[in-house]
C-alpha positions in Angstrom: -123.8 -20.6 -99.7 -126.9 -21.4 -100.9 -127.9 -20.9 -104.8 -131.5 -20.4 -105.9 -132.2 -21.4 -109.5 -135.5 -20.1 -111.1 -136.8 -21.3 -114.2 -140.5 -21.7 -114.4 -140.7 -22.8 -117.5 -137.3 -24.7 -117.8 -136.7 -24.1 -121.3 -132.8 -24.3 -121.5 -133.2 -28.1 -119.6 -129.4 -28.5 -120.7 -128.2 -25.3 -119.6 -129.7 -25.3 -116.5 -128.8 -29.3 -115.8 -125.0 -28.1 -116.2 -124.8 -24.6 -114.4 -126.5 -26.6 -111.1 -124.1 -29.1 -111.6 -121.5 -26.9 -111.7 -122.9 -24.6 -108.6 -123.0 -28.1 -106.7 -119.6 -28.5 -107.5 -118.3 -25.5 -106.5 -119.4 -26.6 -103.0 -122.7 -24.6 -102.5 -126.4 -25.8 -101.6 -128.0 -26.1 -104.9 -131.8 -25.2 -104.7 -134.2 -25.4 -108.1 -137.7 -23.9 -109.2 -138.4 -25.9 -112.4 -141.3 -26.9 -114.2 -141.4 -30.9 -114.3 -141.1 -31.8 -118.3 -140.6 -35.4 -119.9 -137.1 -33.7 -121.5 -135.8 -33.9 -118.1 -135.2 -37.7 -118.4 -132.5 -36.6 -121.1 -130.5 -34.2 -119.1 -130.8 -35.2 -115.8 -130.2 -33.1 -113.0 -127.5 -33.6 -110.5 -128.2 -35.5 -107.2 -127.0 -32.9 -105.0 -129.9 -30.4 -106.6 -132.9 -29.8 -104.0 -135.8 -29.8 -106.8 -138.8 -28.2 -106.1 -141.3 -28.7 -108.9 -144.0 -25.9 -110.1 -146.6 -28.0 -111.6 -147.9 -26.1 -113.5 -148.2 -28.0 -117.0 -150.3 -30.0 -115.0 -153.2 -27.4 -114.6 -155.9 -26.8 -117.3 -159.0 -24.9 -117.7 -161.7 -27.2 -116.7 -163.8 -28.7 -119.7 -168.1 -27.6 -119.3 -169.7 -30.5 -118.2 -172.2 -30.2 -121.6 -169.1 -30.3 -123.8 -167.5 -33.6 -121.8 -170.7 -35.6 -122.1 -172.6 -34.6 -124.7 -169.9 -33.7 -127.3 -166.8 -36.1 -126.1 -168.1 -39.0 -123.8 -171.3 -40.1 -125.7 -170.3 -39.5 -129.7 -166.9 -41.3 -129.0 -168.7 -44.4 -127.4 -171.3 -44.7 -130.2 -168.6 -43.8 -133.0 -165.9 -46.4 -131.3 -168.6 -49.1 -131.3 -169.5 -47.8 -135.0 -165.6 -47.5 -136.3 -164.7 -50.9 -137.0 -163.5 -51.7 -140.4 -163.8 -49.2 -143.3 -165.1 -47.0 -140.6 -162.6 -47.0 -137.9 -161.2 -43.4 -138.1 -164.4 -41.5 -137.2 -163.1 -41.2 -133.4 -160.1 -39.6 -134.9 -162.0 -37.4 -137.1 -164.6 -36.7 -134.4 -161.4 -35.3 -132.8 -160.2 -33.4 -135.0 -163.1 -31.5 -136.2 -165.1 -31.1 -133.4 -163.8 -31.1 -130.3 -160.1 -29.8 -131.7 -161.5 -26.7 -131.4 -163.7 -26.7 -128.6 -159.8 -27.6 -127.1 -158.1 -24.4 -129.0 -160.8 -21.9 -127.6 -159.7 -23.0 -124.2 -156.1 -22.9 -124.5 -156.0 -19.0 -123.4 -157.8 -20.2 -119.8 -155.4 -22.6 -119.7 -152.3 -20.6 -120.4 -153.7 -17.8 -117.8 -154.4 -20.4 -115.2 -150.4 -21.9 -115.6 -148.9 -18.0 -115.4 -150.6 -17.5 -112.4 -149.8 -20.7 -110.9 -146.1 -20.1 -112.4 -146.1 -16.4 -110.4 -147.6 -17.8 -106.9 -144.5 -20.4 -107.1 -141.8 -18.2 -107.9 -143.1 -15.5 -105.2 -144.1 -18.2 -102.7 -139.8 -19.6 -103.3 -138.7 -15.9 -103.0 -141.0 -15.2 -99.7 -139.1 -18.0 -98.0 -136.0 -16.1 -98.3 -133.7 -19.1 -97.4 -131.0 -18.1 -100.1 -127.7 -16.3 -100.8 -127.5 -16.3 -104.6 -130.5 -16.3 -106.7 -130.1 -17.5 -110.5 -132.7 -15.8 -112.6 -132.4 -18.4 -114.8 -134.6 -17.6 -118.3 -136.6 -14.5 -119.0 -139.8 -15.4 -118.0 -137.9 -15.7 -114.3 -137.1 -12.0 -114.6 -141.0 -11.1 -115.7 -142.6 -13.3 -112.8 -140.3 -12.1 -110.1 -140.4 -8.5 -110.8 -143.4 -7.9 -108.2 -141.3 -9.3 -105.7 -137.7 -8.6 -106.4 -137.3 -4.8 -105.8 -138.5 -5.2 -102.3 -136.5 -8.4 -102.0 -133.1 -6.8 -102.8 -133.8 -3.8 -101.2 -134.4 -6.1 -97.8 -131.3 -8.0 -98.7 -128.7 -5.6 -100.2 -126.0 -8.4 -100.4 -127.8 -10.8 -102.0 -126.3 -11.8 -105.3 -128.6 -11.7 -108.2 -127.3 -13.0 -111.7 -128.9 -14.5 -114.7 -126.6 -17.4 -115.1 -124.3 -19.3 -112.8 -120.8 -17.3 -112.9 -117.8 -18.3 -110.7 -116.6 -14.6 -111.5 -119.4 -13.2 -109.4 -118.7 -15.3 -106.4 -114.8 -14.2 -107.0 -115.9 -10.5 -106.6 -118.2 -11.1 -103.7 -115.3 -12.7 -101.6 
């Protein structure tokens, strides 16, 4: 049988490292949708777990070209060459004050840009249909799959849908 594991935003890292671990065990093919996080290095995921990263941490809404010369590239230069000694934390300060929140006021594009990507990766894994058990792992699982799952289950009656990994479930489907 082959389990599915969702968890865009792969917030319980430990929970989820254990439950594939213990779906692997159990003698299934272990599939995971996970967003890639440096966390992961401290609860590492089983070798038997096929990993399918969503990538979407990686995206961000794209700096104005004004803003990344004029306001980052060129004041950063002159106030590097201009910070040493007693002046050495205007490129910090520069930071801070000026193009923190420039940063802050694009942090809702960003965030809209990531759910989006997030959605086309957990519809695009639920499209391909090659599962028997899908693991809605964490909340936002539930809230990105909800386009696609009514039609899914009602294609697939005897697919098993659960939140967690839970032997019990696979005991009352046998």
């Amino acid at each position: 049988m082959t389990v599915l594991f969702v968890a865009p935003k792969s917030a319980w890292r430990r929970a989820l490292a254990a439950e594939t671990r213990a779906a692997a065990d159990a003698g299934h093919r272990v599939r995971l949708l996970a967003e890639e996080h440096p966390d992961w290095e401290l609860t590492p995921l089983d070798e038997r777990v096929e990993v399918a990263w969503t990538g979407a941490s990686e995206i961000r809404a794209p700096e104005p070209t004004f803003v990344a010369i004029v306001l980052r590239r060129i004041p950063l230069a002159i106030l590097r060459r201009l910070g040493r000694g007693p002046l050495r934390g205007l490129p910090s300060w520069w930071r801070r004050t000026v193009l923190g929140p420039i940063t802050r006021r694009r942090w809702p594009q960003t965030q809209a840009l990531r759910e989006a990507h997030r959605r086309a990766a957990v519809e695009a894994v639920l499209a391909e249909g090659d599962f028997d058990w899908l693991v809605l792992h964490e909340p936002q699982a539930v809230e990105l799959s909800a386009a696609a799952l009514p039609a899914l289950l009602e294609a697939r009656p005897d697919l098993v849908t659960t939140f967690s990994f839970e032997t019990r479930a696979e005991a009352a489907r046998a």
